[in-house]
C-alpha positions in Angstrom: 21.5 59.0 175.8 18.0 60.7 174.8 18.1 64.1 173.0 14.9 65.7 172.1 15.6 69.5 170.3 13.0 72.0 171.8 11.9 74.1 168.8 8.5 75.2 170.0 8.7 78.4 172.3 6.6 81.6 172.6 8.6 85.3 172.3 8.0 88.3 173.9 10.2 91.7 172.8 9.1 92.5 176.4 11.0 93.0 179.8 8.1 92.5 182.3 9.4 91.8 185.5 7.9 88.2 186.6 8.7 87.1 183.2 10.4 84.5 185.2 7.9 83.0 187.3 6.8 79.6 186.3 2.8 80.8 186.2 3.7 83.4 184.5 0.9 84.2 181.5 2.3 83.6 178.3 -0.5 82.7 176.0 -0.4 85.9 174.1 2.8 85.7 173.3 4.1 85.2 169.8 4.7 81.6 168.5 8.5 81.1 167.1 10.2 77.9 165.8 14.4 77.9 167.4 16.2 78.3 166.0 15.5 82.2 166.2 16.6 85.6 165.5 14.0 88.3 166.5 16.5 90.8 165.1 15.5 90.0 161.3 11.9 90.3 162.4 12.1 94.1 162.8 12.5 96.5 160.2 15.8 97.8 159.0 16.6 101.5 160.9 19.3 104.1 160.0 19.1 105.1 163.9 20.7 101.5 164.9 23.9 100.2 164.4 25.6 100.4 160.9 27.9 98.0 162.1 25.6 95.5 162.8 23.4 95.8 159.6 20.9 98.8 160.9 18.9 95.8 162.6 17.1 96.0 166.3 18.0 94.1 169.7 17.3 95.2 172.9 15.6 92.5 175.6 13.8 89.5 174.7 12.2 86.9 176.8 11.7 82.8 175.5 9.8 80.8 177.1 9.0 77.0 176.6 6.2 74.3 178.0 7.3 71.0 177.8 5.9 67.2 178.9 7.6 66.0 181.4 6.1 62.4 180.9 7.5 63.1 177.2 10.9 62.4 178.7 11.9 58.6 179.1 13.5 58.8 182.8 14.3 56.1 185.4 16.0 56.1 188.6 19.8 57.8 188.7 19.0 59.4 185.3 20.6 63.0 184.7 18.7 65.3 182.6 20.9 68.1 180.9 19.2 71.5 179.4 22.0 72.3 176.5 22.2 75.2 175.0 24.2 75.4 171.4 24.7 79.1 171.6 22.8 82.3 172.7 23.1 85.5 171.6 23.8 87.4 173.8 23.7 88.0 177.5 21.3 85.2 178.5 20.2 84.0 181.9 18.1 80.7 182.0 15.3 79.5 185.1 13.6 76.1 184.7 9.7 76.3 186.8 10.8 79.5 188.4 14.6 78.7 189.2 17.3 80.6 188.4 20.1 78.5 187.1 22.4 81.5 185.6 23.1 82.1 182.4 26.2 82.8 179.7 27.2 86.2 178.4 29.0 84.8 175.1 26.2 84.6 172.2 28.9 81.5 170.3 29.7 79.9 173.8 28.0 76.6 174.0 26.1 76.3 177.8 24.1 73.7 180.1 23.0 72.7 183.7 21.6 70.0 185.3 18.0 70.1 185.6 17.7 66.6 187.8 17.0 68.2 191.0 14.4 70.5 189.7 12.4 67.5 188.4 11.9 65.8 191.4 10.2 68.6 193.2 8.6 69.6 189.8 4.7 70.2 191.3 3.0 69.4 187.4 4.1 68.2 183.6 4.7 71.2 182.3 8.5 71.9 182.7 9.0 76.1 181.8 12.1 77.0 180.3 12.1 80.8 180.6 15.3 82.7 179.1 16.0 86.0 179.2 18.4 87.8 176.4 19.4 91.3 176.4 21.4 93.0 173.6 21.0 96.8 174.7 23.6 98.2 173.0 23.6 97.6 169.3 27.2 98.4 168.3 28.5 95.3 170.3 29.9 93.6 167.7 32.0 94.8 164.0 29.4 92.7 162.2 25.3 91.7 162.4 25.6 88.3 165.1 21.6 88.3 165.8 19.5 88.0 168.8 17.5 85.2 170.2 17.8 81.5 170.8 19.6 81.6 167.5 21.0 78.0 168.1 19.4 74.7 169.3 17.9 74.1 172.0 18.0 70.3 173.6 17.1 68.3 176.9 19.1 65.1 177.3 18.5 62.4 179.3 21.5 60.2 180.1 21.2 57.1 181.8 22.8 56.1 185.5 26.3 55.3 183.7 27.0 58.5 181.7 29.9 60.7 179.2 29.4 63.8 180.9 29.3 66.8 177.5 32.6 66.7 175.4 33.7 63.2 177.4 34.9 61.5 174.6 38.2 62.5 172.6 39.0 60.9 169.2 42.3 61.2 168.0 44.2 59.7 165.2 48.1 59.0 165.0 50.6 57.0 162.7 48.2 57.9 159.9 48.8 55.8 156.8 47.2 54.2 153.9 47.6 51.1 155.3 47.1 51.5 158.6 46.1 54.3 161.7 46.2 54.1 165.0 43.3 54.9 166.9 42.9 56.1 170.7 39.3 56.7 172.2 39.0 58.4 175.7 36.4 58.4 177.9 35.2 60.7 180.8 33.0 57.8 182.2 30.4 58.9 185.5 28.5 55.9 187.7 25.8 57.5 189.2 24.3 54.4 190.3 24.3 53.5 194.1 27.2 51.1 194.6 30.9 50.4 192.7 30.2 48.8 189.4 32.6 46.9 187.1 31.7 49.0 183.9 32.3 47.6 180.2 33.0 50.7 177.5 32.5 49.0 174.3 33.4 51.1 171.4 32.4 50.3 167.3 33.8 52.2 164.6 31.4 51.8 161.3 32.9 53.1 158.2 29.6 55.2 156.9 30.1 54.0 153.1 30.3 50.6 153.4 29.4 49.5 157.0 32.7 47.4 158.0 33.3 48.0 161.8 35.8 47.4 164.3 35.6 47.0 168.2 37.5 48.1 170.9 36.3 46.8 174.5 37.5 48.1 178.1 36.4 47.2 181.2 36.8 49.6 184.6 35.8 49.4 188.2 34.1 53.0 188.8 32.7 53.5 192.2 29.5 55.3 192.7 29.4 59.1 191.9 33.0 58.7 190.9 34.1 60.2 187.2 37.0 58.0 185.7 39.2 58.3 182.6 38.4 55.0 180.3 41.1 54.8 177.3 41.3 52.4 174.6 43.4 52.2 171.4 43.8 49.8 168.4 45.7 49.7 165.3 42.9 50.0 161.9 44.0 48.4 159.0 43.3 50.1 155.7 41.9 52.5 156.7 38.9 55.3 154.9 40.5 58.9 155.5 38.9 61.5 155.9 40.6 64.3 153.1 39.1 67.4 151.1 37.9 65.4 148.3 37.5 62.2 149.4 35.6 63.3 153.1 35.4 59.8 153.9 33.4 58.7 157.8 32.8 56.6 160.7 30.7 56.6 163.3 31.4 55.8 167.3 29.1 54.1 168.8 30.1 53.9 172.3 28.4 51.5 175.2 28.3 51.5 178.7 27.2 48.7 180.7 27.7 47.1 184.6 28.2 43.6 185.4 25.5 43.7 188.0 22.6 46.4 186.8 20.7 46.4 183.6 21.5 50.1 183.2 22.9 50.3 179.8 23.8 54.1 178.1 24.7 54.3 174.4 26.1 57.6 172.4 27.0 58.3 169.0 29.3 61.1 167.2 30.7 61.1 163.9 34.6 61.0 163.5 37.2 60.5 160.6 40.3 59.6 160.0 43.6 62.0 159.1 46.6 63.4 159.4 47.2 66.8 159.2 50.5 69.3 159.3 51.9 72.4 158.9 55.5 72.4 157.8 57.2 75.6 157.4 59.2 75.1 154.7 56.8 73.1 152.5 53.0 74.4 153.7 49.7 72.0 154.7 49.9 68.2 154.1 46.8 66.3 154.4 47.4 62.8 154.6 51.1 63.1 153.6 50.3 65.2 150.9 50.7 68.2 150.0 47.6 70.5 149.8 47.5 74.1 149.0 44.3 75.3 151.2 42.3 77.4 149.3 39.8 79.2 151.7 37.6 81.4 152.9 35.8 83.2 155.5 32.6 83.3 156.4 30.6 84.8 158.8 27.1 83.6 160.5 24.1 85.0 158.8 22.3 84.1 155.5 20.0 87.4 155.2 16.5 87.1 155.5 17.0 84.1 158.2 19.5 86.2 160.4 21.8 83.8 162.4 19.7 81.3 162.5 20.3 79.4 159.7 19.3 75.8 158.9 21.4 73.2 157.5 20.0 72.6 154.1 20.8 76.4 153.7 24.5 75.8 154.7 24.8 73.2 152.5 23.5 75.1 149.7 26.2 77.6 150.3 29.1 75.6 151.3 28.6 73.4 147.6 28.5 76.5 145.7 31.8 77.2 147.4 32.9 73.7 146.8 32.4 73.7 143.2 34.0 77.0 143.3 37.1 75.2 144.5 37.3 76.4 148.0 38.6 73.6 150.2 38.5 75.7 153.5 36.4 77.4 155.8 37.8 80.2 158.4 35.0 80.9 161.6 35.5 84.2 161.3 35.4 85.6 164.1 33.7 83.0 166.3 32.7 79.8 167.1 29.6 78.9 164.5 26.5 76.7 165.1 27.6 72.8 165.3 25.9 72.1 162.6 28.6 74.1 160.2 31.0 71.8 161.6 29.1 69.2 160.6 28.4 70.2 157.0 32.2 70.8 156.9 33.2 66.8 157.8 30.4 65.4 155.3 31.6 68.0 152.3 35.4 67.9 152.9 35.9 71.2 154.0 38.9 71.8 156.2 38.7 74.2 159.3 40.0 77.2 161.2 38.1 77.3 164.3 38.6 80.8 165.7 37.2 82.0 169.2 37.6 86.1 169.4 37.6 88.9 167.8 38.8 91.1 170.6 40.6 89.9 174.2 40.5 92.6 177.4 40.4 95.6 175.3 37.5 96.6 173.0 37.8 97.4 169.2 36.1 100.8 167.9 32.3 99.7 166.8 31.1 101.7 164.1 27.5 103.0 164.6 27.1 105.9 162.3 29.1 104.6 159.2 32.4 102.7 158.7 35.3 104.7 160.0 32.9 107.7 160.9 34.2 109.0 164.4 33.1 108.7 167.4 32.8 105.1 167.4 31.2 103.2 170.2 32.7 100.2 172.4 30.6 97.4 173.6 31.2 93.9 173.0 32.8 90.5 174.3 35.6 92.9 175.4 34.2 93.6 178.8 33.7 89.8 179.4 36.8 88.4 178.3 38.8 89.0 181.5 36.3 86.6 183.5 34.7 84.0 180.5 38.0 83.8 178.2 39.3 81.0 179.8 35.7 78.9 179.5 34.8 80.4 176.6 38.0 79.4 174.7 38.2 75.6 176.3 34.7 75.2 175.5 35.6 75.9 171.7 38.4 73.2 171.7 36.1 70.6 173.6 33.1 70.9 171.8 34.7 70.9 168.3 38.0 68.8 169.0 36.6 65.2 167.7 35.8 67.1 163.8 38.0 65.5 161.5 37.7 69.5 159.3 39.2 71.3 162.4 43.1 71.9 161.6 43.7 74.4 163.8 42.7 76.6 166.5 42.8 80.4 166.1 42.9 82.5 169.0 41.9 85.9 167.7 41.6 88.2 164.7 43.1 91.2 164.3 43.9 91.7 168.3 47.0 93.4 167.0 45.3 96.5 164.7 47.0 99.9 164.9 45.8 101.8 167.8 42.5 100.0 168.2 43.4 100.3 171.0 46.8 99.0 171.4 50.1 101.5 170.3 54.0 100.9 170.6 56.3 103.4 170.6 58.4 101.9 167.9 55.9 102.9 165.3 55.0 107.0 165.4 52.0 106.3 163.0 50.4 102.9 161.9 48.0 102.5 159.3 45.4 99.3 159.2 44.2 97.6 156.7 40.7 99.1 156.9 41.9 102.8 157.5 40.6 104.6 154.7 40.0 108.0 155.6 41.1 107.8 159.5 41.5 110.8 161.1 45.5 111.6 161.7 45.5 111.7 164.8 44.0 108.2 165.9 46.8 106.7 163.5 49.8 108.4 165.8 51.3 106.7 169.0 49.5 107.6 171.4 51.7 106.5 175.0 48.3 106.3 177.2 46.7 103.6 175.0 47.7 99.5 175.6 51.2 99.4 174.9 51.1 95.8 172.4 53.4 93.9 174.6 50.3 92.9 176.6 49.2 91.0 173.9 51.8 88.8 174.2 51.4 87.9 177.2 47.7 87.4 176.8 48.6 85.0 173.8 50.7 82.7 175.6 48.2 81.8 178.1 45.3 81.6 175.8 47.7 79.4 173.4 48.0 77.2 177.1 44.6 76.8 177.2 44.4 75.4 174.1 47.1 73.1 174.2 45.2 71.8 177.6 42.6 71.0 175.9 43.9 70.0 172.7 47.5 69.3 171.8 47.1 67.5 168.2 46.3 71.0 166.6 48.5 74.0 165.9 47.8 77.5 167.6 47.0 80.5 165.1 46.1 83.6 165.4 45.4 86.4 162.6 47.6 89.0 162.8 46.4 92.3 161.3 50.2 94.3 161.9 52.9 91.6 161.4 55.4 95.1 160.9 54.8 95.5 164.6 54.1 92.3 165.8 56.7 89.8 164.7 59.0 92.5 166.8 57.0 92.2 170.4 56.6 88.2 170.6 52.8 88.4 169.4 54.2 85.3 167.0 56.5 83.3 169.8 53.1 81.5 171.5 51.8 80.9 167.9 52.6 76.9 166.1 50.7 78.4 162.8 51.4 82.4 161.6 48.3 83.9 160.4 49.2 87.3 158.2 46.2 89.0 156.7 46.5 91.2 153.8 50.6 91.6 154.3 51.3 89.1 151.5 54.4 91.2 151.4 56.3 90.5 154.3 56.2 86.8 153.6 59.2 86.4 152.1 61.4 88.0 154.8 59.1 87.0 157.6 60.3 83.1 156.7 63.5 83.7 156.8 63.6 85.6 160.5 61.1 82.9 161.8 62.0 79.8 159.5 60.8 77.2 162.6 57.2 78.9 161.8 54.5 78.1 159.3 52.9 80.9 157.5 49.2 81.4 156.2 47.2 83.8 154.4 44.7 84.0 157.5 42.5 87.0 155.5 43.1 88.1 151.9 42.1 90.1 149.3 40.5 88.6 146.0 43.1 89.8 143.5 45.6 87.2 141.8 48.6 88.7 143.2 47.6 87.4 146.5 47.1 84.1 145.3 50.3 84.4 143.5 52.1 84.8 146.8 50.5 81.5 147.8 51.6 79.3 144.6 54.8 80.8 144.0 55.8 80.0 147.4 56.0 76.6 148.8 55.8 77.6 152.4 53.0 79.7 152.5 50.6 77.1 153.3 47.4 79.0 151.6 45.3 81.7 152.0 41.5 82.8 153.0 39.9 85.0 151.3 37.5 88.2 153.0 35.1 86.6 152.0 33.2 83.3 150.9 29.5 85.1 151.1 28.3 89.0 151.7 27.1 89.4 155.1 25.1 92.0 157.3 26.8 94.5 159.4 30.0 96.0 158.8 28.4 98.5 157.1 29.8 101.7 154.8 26.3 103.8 155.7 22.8 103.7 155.6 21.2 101.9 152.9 23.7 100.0 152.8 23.4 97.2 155.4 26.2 95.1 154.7 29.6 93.9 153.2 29.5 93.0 149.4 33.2 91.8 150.0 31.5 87.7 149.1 31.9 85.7 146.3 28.4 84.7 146.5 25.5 87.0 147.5 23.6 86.5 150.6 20.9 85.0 148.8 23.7 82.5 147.5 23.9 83.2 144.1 27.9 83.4 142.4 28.6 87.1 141.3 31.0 87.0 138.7 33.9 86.8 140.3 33.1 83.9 141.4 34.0 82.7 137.8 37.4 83.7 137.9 37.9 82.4 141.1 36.7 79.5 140.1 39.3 79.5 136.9 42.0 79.8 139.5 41.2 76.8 142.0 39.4 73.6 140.6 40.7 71.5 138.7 37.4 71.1 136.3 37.0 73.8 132.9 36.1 76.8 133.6 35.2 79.2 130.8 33.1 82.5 131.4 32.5 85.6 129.2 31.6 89.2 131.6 31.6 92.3 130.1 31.0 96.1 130.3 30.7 99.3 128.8 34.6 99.8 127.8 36.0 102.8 129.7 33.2 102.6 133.2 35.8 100.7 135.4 37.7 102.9 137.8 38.6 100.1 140.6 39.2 96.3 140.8 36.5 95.6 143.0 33.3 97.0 140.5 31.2 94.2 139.3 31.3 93.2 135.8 28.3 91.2 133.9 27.2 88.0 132.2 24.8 90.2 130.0 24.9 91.2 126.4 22.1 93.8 125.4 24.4 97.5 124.5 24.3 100.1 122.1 25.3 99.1 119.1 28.4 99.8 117.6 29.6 101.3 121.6 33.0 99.7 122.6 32.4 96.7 125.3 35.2 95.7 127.6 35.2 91.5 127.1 37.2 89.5 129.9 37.4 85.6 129.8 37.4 83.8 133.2 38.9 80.7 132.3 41.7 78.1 132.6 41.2 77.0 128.7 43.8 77.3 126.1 43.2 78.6 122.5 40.2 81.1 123.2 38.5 81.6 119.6 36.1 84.2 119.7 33.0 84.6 117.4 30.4 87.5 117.1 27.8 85.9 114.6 29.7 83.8 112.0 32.2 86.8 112.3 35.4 85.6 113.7 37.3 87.8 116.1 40.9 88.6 117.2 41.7 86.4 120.0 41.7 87.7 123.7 44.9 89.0 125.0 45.8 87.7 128.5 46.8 89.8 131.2 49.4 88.2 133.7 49.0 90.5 136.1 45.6 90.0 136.8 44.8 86.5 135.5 42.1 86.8 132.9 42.0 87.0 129.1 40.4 90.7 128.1 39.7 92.1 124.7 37.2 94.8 123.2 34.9 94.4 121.1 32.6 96.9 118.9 28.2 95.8 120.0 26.1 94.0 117.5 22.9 92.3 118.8 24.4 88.9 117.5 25.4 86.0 119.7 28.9 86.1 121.5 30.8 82.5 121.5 34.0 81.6 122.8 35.5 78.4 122.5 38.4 77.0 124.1 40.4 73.5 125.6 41.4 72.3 128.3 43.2 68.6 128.2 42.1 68.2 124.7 38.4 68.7 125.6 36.2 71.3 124.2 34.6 73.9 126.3 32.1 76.8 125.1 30.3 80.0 126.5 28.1 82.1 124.6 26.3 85.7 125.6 23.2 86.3 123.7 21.1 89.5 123.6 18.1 88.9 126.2 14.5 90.2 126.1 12.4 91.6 128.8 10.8 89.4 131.3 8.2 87.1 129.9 8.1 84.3 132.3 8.8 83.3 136.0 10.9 80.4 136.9 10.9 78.5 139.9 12.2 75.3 140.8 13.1 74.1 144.8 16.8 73.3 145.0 18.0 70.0 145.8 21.4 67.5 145.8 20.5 64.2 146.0 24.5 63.1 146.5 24.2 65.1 150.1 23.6 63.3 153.7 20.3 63.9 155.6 20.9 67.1 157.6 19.2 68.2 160.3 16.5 71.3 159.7 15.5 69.2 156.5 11.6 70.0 156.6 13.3 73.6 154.9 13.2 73.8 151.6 14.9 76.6 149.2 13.4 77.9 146.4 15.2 79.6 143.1 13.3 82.5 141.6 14.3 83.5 138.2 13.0 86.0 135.4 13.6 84.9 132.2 13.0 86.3 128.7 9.8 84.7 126.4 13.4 82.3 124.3 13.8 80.9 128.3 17.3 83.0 128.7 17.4 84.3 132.1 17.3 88.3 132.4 19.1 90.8 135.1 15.8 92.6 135.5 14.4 93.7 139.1 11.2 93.4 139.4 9.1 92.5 142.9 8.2 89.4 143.5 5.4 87.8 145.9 5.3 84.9 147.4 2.6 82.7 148.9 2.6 79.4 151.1 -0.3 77.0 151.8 0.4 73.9 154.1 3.7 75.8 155.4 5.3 78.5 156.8 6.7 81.4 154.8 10.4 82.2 156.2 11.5 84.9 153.9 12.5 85.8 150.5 16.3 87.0 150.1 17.8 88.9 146.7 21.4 89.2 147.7 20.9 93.1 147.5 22.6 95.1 150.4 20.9 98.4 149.9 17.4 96.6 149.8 15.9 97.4 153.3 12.1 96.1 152.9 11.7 94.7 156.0 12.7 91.1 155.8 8.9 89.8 157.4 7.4 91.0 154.0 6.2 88.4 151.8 7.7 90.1 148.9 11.2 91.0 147.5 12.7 92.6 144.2 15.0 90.6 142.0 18.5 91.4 141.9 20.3 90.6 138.5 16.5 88.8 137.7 17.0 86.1 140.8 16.2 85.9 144.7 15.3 82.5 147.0 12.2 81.8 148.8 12.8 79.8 152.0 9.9 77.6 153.1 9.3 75.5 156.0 7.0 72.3 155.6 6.6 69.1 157.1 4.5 67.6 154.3 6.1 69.2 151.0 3.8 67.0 148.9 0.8 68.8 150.2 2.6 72.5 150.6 2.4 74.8 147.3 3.8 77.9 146.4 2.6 80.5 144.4 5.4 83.3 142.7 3.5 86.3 141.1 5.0 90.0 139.6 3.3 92.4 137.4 3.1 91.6 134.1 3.4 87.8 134.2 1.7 84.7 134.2 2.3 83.7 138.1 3.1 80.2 138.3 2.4 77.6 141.6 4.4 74.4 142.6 4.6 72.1 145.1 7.5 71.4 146.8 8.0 67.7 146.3 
């Protein structure tokens, strides 16, 4: 099989009528590289949708020229248009024909285009596709708009694996041996009945050793037939969180009497994973506490369509962070996540919908600010959920990351829209200043019970499609819930934020696994994950800030992230950090003694006060016998506070060094503050890891932008920063700041806490340079390889 991605198209933010005729003129039309999200390209409004980040939609038209003779086609070959995802609303026509289209912007779509070839009357095939995204408050966070996902043709030769054909699963899982089964949707489209060998090689990806399964089938022209082989694989690599270990399938289809012969690859691994409800998440037979988080889709500047090397940026900070799980909150992502998730040893929660038949409130003017509005997936799901969801499980099925299957988030929330008469009043989560009366029962809303119903047959679906992964859901009122059979259809229970009811929750359910499936950041939440062997882990809300969910104009998104969205760690990332790896962690923040009123208010790696004013000192760390100097003076060692798992102590300014030293397993570990000038010189320097696997989007390159002070100390100062390409393409520059609403086409950007990233696309990054200037400094120019 041939795949060929189609990234050049032109864009119109038009609606013209005969936008889909094949002659129609397009050669004014912008040029745009798709992956693409117009929505970024548009300035920041207070009139749109707070809840989707204050950024434009409306109706957009794509439309791509391609060579026919580019495509390697013989006789009986099938050509396939795939789409990875569109957002949203889309309807497709290849040279003037309508082919339909998908409402889902996550759903993955494509049709045969073999017919339409033949009677094609030139070589340029012309993909037009229309998306419309009228109403802005469709969604409870920014998703994009565009042909925000790839785009591919594929041609697949006479004998074929018709999309998500092949199922890889893995039993008897053991050091020492596994058992392996491979199935095969296989499709003759040749002429006649053809005896048709399936030859399948596993090659382990770290050392090359293979092993071969062979199967031979009689398949009669146009028929589809179900080829299945197993074998038992001695020693084998498995695939685990730190040890993400990978073969490939290389699977080949030929006939005894044509010399048609089809090959396809995917990458697969090798595991064994379970939820146990007294003793949480094995992996491999082991226990495994899953420390995780969720993440939505967008990375800032670049909207929702993100490349790889970006991803991978993210996900290592995260890894070194000690997350060892990823939620898809509250959607499926772009494959290439997935991906990035196998290679890295990230495990996964694949979750398909944020609402089912009835919408939740869309907030438009503010968060919480009544009226809200009610667009969104809510009005397709009665139709598309049973496609949407299957396509889900088929396309991500064969990831050796993917634990589990979530099917929905937060259906359950008080009165939005559902009520039950054995509450009188529920409060959410996320109620903060909700008027009274939306938080009484309300007998003319959904009564909950449906919910159950609807849960069982989506958890059928699933099982249809999939039966070696658990069913999960996040459940947002377990106080209601667990009493109307939300739970019963459920293998996995998801609780967010109700950390509380765990403990008697097990004992009136004690056949049913239990999760933290969205939790807060503060250590008594992770407390109710290690002081209790059941609970199998937790995920916290969130991994990385994101765009939409918005409290009100400047603001354009949710600081709830352990990283900005320009990927840099805040610094609770530090004490995260001192909670989950394994490594030493040791980090001094501090404050102005006194200034704190509420958990979630940053604190700072910065030291530069008033003298002699009182600074709160906290130590994120899991080192033992913290000494603390100021100067050669020695200080009274930090006290630590169990409740909220961090050393704190206060300490009277002097512009002298800070240093605290500490052990952990005998070894010494330092962190020193020092007081830092003003800016005095840029610093730049493209990003890299040498130790990750060829992505694809790998012509994109990251650049990290940091002021530092004329002793090389970085600073926190803001200052604008421009940026200039030559030999590439300028894609953004991103500072992590949420109340920053410079449009995101400028091709300059503020600091934030003296940082931001340039993204840069290049093809030749030995010839492509990039020049950084602000005010008052030296600008400085490098290439990018």
């Amino acid at each position: 099989m041939e795949q060929i991605q189609l990234r050049t198209w032109r864009f119109s933010h038009t609606d013209a009528q005969s936008t889909w005729q094949k002659d129609f003129d397009d050669t004014d039309w912008e040029r745009v590289s798709v992956p693409h999200d117009w929505s970024v390209h548009e300035p920041f409004d207070r009139h749109n949708a707070s809840g989707t980040g204050y950024l434009n939609g409306g109706v957009g038209w794509y439309r791509g020229h391609f060579s026919l003779t580019a495509l390697s086609r013989s006789d009986h070959d099938t050509v396939i248009l795939k789409f990875a995802g569109a957002y949203r609303n889309s309807d497709v026509w290849v040279n003037g024909y309508h082919l339909g289209g998908r409402p889902s912007g996550y759903a993955e779509f494509s049709f045969d285009i073999t017919y339409l070839l033949a009677d094609a009357p030139d070589d340029d095939l012309v993909i037009a596709v229309r998306l419309a995204r009228q109403e802005l408050a469709d969604s409870r966070w920014f998703n994009g708009t565009g042909l925000n996902r790839p785009v591919y043709l594929e041609v697949h030769q006479a004998l074929m694996i018709p999309d998500y054909g092949t199922t890889f699963t893995t039993s008897a899982v053991s050091a020492d041996q596994a058992t392996v089964q491979i199935r095969h949707q296989v499709r003759n489209r040749l002429v006649n009945t053809h005896l048709v060998t399936v030859a399948d090689t596993l090659t382990r990806l770290d050392t090359d050793q293979t092993v071969s399964l062979t199967h031979t089938e009689t398949i009669k022209s146009n028929e589809e037939k179900v080829v299945t082989s197993s074998t038992v694989l001695p020693q084998p690599a498995l695939w685990s969180v730190d040890h993400p270990h990978l073969y490939r399938l290389t699977t080949t289809l030929t006939s005894d009497s044509s010399d048609v012969q089809s090959t396809y690859t995917q990458i697969v691994g090798i595991r064994n994973a379970a939820f146990d409800p007294n003793t949480g998440f094995h992996l491999n037979g082991q226990p495994l506490k899953i420390k995780g988080v969720c993440l939505h889709e967008d990375a800032g500047v670049l909207g929702t369509a993100v490349p790889a090397p970006v991803w991978t940026r993210r996900l290592l900070a995260l890894k070194k962070m000690g997350a060892n799980a990823i939620r898809m909150s509250h959607n499926p992502h772009t494959p290439a996540l997935y991906d990035l998730c196998d290679q890295l040893g990230f495990l996964v929660f694949d979750e398909a919908f944020d609402e089912w038949e009835n919408p939740k409130n869309k907030w438009w003017q503010g968060h919480n600010v009544y009226p809200p509005k009610f667009g969104g997936y809510a009005h397709d799901f009665p139709h598309w959920h049973a496609a949407d969801l299957a396509n889900m499980v088929q396309r991500d099925r064969n990831h050796p990351s993917v634990i589990a299957w979530s099917i929905g988030n937060e259906v359950d929330y008080p009165n939005d829209p559902y009520a039950n008469p054995l509450f009188k009043e529920m409060t959410g989560n996320n109620d903060a200043n909700k008027p009274a009366a939306e938080r009484e029962y309300n007998p003319d809303r959904p009564d909950t019970r449906r919910l159950s119903v609807i849960a069982a047959e989506l958890a059928k679906i699933v099982k249809a499609n999939d039966d070696t992964r658990p069913v999960t859901l996040a459940a947002a009122f377990p106080e209601l819930s667990a009493r109307t059979g939300l739970l019963n259809a459920l293998d996995v229970v998801g609780y967010n934020y109700k950390e509380h009811l765990y403990a008697q929750d097990h004992e009136r359910f004690p056949a049913k696994p239990f999760i933290g499936s969205e939790n807060g950041h503060d250590y008594a939440a992770w407390r109710a994950v290690t002081d209790h062997e059941y609970v199998a882990g937790q995920f916290l809300w969130t991994g990385i800030d994101y765009l939409g969910e918005a409290q009100g104009w400047p603001i354009h998104g949710s600081s709830a992230g352990l990283l900005t969205l320009a990927g840099f760690p805040k610094t609770p990332y530090y004490l995260r950090q001192s909670w989950w790896t394994k490594t030493p962690v040791l980090k001094m923040v501090t404050v102005p003694q006194g200034t704190l009123h509420y958990p979630w208010e940053p604190l700072y790696r910065r030291w530069d006060y008033a003298p002699g004013s009182a600074i709160t000192v906290r130590f994120y760390t899991n080192c033992q016998h913290l000494q603390l100097t100021l100067g050669t003076t020695p200080l009274s060692a930090p006290v630590y506070d169990a409740k909220h798992g961090y050393y704190e102590t206060t300490i009277a300014y002097r512009n002298e060094p800070l240093l605290v030293r500490g052990t952990y397993q005998g070894e010494q570990v330092t962190d020193t503050l020092v007081p830092v000038g003003a800016p005095a010189q840029l610093h730049a320097a493209v990003w890299s890891d040498p130790q990750v696997p060829q992505t694809a989007d790998d012509d994109v390159y990251q650049i990290e932008v940091t002021l530092l002070d004329q002793a090389g100390h970085p600073t926190e100062a803001e200052q604008i920063v421009h940026a200039a390409v030559t030999g590439g393409t300028l894609l953004g520059l991103e500072n992590g700041d949420l109340a920053d609403t410079t449009d995101y086409s400028a091709d300059y950007r503020r600091t934030l806490a003296g940082h931001l990233v340039i993204f840069v696309r290049s093809t030749d990054p030995a010839h492509t340079t990039v020049t950084c200037q602000t005010n008052g400094l030296a600008p400085i120019t490098m290439t990018l390889q």
